[in-house]
N, CA and C atoms as a LAMMPS dump frame, in Angstrom:
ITEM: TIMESTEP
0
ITEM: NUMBER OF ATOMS
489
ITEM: BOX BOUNDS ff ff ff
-5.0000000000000000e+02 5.0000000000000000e+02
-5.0000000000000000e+02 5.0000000000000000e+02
-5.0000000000000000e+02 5.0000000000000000e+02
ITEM: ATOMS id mol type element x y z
1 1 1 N 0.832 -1.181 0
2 1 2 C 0 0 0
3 1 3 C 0.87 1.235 0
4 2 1 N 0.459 2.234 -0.788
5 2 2 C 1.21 3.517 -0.508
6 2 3 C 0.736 4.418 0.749
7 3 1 N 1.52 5.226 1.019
8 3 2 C 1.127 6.112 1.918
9 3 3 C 0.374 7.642 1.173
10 4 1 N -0.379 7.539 1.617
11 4 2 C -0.587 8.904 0.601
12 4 3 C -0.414 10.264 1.568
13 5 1 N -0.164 10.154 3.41
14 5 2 C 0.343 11.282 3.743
15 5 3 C 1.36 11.915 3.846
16 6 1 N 2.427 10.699 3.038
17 6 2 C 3.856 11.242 2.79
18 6 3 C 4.349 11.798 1.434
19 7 1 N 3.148 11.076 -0.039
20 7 2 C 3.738 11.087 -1.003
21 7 3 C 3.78 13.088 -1.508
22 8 1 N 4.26 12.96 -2.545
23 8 2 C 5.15 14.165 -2.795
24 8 3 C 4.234 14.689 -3.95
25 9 1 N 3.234 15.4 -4.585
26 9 2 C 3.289 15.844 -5.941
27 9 3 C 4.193 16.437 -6.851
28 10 1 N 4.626 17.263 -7.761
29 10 2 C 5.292 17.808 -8.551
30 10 3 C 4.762 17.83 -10.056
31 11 1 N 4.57 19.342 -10.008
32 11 2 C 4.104 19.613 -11.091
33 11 3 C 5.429 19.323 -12.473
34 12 1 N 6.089 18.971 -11.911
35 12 2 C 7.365 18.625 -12.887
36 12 3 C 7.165 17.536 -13.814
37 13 1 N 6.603 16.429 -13.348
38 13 2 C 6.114 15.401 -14.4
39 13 3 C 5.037 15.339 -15.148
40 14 1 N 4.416 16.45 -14.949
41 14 2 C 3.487 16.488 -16.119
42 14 3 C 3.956 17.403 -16.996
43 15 1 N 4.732 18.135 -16.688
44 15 2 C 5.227 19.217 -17.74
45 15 3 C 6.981 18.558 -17.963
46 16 1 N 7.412 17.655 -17.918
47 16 2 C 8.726 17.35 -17.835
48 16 3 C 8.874 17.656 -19.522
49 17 1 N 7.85 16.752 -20.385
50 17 2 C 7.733 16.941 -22.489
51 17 3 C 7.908 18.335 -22.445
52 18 1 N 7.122 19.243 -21.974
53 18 2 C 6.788 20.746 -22.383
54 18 3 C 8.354 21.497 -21.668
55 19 1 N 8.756 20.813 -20.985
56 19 2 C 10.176 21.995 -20.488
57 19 3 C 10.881 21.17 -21.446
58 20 1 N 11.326 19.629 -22.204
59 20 2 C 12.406 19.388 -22.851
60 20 3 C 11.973 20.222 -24.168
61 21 1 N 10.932 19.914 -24.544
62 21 2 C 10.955 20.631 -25.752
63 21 3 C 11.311 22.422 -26.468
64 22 1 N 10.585 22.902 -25.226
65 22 2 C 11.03 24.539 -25.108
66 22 3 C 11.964 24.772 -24.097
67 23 1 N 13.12 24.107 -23.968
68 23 2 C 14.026 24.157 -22.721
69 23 3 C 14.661 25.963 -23.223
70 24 1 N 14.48 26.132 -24.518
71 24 2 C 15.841 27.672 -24.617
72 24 3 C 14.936 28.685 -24.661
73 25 1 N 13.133 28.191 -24.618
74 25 2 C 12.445 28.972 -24.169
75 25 3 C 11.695 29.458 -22.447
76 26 1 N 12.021 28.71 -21.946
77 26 2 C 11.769 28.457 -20.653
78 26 3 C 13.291 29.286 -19.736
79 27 1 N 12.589 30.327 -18.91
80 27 2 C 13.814 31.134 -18.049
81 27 3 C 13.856 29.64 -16.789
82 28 1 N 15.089 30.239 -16.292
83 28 2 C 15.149 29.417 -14.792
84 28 3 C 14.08 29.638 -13.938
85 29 1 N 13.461 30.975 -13.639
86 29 2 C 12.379 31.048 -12.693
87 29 3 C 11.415 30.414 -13.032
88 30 1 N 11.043 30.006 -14.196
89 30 2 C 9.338 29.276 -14.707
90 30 3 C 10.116 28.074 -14.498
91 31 1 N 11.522 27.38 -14.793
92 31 2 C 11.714 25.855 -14.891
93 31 3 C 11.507 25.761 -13.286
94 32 1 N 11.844 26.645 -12.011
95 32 2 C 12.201 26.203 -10.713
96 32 3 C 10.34 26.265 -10.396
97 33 1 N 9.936 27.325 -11.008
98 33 2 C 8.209 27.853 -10.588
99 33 3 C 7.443 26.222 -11.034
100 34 1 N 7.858 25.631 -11.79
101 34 2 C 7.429 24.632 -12.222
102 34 3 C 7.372 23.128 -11.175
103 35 1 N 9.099 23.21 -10.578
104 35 2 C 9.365 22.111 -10.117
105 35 3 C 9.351 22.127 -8.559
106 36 1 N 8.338 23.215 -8.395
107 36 2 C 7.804 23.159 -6.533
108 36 3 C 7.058 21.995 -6.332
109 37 1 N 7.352 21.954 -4.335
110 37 2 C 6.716 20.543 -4.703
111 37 3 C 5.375 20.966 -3.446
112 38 1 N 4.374 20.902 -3.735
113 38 2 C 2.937 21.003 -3.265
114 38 3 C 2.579 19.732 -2.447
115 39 1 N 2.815 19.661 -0.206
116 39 2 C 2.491 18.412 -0.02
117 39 3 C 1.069 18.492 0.166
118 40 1 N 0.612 17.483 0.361
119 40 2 C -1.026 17.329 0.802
120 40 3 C -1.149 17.175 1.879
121 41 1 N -2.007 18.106 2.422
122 41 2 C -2.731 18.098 4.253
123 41 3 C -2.7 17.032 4.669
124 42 1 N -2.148 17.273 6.017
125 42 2 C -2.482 15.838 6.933
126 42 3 C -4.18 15.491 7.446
127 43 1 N -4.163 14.66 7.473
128 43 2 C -5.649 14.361 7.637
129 43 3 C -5.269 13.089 8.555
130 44 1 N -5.257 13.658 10.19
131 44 2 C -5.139 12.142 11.237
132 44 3 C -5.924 11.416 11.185
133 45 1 N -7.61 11.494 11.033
134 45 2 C -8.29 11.047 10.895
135 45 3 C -8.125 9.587 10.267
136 46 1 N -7.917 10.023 8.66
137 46 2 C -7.49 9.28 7.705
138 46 3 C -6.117 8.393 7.866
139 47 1 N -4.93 8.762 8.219
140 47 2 C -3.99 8.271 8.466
141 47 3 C -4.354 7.032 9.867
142 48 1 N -5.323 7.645 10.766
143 48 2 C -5.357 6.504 11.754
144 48 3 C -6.023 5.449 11.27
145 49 1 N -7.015 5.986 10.758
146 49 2 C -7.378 4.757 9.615
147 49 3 C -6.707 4.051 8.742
148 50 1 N -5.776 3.989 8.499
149 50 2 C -4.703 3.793 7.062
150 50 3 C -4.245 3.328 7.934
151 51 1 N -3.332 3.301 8.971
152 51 2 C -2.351 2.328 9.91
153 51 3 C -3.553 1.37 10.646
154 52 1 N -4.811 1.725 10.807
155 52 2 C -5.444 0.319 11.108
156 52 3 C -5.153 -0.971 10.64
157 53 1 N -5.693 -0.131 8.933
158 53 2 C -6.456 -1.504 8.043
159 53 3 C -5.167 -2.117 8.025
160 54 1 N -3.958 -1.072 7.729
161 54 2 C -2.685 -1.589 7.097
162 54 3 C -2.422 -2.764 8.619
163 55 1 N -2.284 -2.564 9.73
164 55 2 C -2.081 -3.398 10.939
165 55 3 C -2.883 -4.509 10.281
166 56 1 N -4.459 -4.655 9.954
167 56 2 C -5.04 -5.845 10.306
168 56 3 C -4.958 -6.796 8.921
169 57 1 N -4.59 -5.712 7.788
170 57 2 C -3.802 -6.461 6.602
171 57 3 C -2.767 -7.493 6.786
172 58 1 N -1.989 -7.091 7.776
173 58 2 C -0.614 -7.63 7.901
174 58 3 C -0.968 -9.113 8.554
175 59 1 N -2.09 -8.714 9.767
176 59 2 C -2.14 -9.795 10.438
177 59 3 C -3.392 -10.753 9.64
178 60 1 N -3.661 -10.864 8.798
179 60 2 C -4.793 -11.159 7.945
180 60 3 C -5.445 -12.378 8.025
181 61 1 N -4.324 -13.81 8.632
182 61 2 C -4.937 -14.914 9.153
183 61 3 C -5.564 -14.743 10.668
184 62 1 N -5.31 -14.108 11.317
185 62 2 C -5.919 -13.951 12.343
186 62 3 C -7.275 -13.651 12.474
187 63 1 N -7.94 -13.785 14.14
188 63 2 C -9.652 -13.687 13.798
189 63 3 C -9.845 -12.453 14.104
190 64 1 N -10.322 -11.311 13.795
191 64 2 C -11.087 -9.786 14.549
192 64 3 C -12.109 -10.141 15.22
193 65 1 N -11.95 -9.747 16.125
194 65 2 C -12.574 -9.57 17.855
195 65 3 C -13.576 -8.23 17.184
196 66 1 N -14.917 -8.56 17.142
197 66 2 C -15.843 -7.204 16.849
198 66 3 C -16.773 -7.144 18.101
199 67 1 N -16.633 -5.872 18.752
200 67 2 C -17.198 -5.958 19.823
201 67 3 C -18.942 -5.281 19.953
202 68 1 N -19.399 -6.625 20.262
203 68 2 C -20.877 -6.36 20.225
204 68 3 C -21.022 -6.138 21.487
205 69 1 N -22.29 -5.26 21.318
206 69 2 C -22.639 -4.368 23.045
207 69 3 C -23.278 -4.963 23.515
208 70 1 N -23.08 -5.073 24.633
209 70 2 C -23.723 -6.151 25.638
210 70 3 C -25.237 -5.388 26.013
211 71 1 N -26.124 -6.546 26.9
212 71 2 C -26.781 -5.876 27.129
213 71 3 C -26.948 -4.97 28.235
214 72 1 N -27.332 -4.401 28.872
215 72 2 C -27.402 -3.094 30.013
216 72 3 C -27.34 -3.836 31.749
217 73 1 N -26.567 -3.764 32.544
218 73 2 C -26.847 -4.975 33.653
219 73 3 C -28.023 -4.126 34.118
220 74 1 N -28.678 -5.104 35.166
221 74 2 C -29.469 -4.336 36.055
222 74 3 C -28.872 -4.561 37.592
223 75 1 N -28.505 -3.311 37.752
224 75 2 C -28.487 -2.964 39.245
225 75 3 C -29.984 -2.848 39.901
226 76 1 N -29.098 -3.165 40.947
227 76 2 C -30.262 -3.142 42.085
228 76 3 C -30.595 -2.08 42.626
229 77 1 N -31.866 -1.753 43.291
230 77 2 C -31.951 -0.239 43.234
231 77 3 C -31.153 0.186 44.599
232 78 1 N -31.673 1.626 44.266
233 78 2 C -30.698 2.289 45.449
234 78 3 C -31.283 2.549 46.297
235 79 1 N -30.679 2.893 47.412
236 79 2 C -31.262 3.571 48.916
237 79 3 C -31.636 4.933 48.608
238 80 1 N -33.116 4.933 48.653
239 80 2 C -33.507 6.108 48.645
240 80 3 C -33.467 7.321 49.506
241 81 1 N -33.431 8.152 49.259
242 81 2 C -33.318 9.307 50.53
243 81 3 C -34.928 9.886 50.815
244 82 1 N -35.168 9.588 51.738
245 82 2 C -36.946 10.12 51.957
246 82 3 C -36.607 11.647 52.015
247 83 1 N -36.145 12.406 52.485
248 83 2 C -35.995 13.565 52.562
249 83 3 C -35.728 14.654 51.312
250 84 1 N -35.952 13.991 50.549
251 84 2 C -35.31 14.82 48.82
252 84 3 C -36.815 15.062 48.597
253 85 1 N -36.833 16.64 48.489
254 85 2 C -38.444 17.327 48.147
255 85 3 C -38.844 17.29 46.922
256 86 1 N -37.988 17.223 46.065
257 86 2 C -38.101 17.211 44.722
258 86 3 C -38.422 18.563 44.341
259 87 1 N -39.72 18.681 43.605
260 87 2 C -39.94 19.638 42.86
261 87 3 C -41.18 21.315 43.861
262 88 1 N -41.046 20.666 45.099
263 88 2 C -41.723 21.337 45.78
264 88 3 C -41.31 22.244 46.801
265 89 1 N -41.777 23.483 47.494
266 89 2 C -41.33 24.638 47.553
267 89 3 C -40.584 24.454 48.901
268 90 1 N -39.316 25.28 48.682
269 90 2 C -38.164 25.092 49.65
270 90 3 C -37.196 23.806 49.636
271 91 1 N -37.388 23.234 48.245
272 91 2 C -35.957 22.024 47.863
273 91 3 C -34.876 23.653 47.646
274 92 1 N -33.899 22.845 47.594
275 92 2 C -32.64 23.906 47.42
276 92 3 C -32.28 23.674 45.913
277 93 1 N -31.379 24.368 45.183
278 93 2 C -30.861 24.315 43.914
279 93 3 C -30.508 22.633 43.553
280 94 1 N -30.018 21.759 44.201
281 94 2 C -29.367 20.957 44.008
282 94 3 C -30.2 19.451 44.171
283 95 1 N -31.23 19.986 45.352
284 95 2 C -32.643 18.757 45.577
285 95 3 C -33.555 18.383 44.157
286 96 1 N -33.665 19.436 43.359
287 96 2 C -33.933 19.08 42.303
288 96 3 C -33.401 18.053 41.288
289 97 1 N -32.324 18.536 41.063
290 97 2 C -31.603 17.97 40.352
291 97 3 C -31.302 16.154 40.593
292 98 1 N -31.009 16.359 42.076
293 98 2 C -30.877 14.915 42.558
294 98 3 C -32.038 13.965 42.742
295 99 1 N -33.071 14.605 42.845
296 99 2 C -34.451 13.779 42.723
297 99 3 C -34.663 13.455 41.228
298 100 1 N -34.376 14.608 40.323
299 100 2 C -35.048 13.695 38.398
300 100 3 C -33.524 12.573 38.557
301 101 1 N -31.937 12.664 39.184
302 101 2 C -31.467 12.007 39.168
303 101 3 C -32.164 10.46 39.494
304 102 1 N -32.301 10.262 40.002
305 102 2 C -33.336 8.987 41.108
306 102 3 C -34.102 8.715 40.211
307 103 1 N -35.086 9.438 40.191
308 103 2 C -36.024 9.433 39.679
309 103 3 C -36.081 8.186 37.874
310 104 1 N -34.864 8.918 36.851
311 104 2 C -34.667 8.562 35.884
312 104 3 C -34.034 7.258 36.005
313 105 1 N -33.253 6.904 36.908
314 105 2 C -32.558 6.018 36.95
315 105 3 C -33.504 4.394 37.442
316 106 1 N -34.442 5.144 38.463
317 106 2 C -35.072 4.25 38.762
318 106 3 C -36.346 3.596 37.881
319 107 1 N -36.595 4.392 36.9
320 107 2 C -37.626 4.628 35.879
321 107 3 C -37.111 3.692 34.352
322 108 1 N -35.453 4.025 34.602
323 108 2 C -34.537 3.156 33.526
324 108 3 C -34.883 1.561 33.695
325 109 1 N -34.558 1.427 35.693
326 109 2 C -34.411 -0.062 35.734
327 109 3 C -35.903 -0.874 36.074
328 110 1 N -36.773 0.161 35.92
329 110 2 C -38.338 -0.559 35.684
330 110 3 C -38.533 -0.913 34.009
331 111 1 N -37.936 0.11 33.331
332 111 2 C -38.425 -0.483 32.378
333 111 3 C -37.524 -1.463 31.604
334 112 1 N -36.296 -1.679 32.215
335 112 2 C -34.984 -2.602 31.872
336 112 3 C -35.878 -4.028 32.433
337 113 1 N -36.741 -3.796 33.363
338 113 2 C -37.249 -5.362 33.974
339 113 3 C -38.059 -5.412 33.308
340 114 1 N -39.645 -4.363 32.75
341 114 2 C -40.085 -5.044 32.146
342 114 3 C -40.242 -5.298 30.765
343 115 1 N -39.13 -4.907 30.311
344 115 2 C -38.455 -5.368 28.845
345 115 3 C -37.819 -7.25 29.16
346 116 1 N -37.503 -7.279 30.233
347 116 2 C -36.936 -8.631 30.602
348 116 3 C -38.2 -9.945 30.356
349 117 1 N -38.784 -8.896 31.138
350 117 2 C -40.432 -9.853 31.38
351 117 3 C -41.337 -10.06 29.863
352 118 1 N -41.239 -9.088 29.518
353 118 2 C -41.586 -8.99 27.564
354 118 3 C -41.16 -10.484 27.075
355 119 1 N -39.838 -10.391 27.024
356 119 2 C -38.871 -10.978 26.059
357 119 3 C -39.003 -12.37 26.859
358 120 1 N -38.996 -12.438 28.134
359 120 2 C -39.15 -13.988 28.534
360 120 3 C -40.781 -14.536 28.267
361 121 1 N -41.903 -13.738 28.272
362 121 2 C -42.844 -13.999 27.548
363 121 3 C -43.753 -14.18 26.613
364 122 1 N -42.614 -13.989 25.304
365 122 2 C -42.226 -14.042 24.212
366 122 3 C -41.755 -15.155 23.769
367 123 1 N -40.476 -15.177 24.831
368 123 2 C -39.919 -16.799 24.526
369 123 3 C -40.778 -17.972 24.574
370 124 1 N -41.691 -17.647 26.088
371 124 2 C -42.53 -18.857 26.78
372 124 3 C -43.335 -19.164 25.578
373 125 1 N -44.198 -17.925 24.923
374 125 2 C -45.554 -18.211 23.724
375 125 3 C -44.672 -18.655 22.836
376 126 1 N -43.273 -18.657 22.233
377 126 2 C -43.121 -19.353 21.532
378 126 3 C -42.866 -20.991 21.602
379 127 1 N -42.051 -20.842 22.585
380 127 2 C -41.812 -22.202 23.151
381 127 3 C -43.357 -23.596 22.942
382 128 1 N -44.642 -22.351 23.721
383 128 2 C -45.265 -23.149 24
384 128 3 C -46.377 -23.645 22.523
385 129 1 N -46.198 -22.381 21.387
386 129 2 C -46.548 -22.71 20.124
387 129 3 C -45.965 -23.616 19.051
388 130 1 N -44.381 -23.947 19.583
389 130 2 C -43.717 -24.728 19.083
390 130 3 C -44.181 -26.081 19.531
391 131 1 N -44.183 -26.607 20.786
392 131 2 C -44.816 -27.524 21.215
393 131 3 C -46.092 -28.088 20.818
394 132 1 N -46.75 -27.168 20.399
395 132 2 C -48.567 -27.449 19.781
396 132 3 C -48.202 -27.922 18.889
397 133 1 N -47.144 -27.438 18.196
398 133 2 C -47.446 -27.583 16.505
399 133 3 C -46.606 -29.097 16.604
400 134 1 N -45.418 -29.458 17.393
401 134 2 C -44.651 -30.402 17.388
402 134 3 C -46.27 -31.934 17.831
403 135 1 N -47.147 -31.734 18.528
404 135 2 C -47.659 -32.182 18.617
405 135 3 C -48.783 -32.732 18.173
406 136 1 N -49.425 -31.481 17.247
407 136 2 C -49.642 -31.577 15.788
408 136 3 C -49.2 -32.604 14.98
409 137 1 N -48.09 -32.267 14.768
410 137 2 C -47.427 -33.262 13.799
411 137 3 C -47.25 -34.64 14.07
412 138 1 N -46.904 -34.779 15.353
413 138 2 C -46.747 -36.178 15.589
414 138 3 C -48.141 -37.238 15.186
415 139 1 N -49.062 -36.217 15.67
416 139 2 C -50.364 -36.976 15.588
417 139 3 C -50.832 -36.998 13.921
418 140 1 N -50.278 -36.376 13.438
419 140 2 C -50.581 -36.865 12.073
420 140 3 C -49.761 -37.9 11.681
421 141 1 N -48.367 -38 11.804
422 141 2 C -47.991 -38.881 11.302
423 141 3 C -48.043 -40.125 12.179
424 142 1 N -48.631 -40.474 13.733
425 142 2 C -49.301 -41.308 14.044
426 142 3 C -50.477 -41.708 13.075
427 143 1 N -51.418 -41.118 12.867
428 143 2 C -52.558 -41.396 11.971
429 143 3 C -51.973 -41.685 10.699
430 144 1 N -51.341 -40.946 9.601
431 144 2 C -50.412 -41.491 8.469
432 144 3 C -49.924 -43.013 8.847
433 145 1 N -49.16 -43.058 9.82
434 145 2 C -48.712 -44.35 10.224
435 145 3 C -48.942 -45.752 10.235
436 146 1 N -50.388 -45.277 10.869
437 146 2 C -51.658 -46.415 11.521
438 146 3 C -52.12 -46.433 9.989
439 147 1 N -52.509 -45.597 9.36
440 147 2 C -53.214 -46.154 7.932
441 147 3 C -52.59 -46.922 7.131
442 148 1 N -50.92 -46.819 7.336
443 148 2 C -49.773 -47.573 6.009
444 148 3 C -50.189 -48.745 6.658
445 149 1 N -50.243 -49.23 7.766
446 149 2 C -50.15 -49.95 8.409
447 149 3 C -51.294 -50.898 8.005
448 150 1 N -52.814 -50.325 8.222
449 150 2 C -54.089 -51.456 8.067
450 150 3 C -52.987 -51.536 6.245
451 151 1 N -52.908 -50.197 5.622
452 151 2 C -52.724 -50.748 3.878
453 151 3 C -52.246 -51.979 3.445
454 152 1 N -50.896 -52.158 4.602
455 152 2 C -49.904 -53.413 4.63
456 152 3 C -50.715 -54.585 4.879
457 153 1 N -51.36 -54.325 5.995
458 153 2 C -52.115 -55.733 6.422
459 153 3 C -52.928 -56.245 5.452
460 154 1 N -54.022 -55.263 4.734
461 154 2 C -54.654 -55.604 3.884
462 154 3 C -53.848 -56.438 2.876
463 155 1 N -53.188 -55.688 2.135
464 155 2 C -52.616 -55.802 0.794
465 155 3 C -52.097 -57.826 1.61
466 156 1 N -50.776 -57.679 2.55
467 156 2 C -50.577 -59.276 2.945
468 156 3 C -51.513 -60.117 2.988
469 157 1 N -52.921 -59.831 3.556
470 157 2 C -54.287 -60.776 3.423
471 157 3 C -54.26 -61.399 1.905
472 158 1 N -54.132 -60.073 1.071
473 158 2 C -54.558 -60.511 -0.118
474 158 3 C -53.86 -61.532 -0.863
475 159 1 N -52.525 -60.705 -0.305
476 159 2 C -51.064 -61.969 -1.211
477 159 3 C -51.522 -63.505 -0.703
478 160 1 N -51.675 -63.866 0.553
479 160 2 C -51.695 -64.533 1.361
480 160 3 C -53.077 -65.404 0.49
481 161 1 N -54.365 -64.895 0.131
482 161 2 C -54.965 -65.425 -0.594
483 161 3 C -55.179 -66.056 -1.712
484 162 1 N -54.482 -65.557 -2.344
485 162 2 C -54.129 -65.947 -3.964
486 162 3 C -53.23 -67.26 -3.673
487 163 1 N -52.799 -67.151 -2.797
488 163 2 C -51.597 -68.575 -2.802
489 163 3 C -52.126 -69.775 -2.219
């Protein structure tokens, strides 16, 4: 891979034909005005990116670790302070604040539980629709079963007759 926050432009190689050809027309100041060299902005951004990929290029048999976000723990709640007035007259500057604190947090881990309770009763109706249907099925192919079954018997009666 190249680096592109080191490389160099120069307007010199695109005009290198046009200075050999008019070299006794060309002064020294237009040949030197020509052969400045213009670098390109650093961009860390980009460069930290560029020594990533280039790192995980190198290591390329290896596995990447992609880190998926876990889900949220639930703490247990907190010790409340009975004495926090909240929003009513004579809390101080700071009673406010610390009560929507509480307040939100405790409001987070109600609805962190009953998102829990959702999703485990979600699981259960499926679980327990999977089961119907598993039972469903069996009983048909009990009944399928039992019918191959008289078919066989029959059909052997019959062989059994002819002979």
């Amino acid at each position: 891979m190249t680096d592109f926050s080191t490389k160099k432009r120069t307007r010199q190689a695109d005009t290198d034909d046009k200075v050999k050809k008019s070299n006794d027309s060309v002064s020294n100041d237009a040949d030197s005005e020509d052969t400045t060299v213009c670098k390109r902005p650093k961009n860390k951004d980009v460069d930290k990116q560029r020594s990533e990929i280039e790192m995980l290029m190198k290591r390329i048999d290896t596995p990447i670790d992609i880190n998926v976000t876990a889900k949220p723990v639930l703490k247990p709640p907190r010790e409340f302070e009975l004495n926090v007035r909240g929003s009513s007259s004579g809390a101080g500057s700071t009673d406010f604040h610390y009560y929507q604190q509480l307040r939100r947090k405790e409001n987070m881990r109600i609805q962190l539980i009953e998102a829990e309770a959702a999703e485990d009763a979600a699981k259960e109706k499926y679980k327990g629709d999977l089961d119907l249907l598993k039972l469903k099925d069996d009983e048909k192919t009990a009944k399928n079963r039992a019918k191959r079954q008289k078919r066989k018997k029959i059909k052997d009666k019959k062989s059994e007759v002819k002979r």
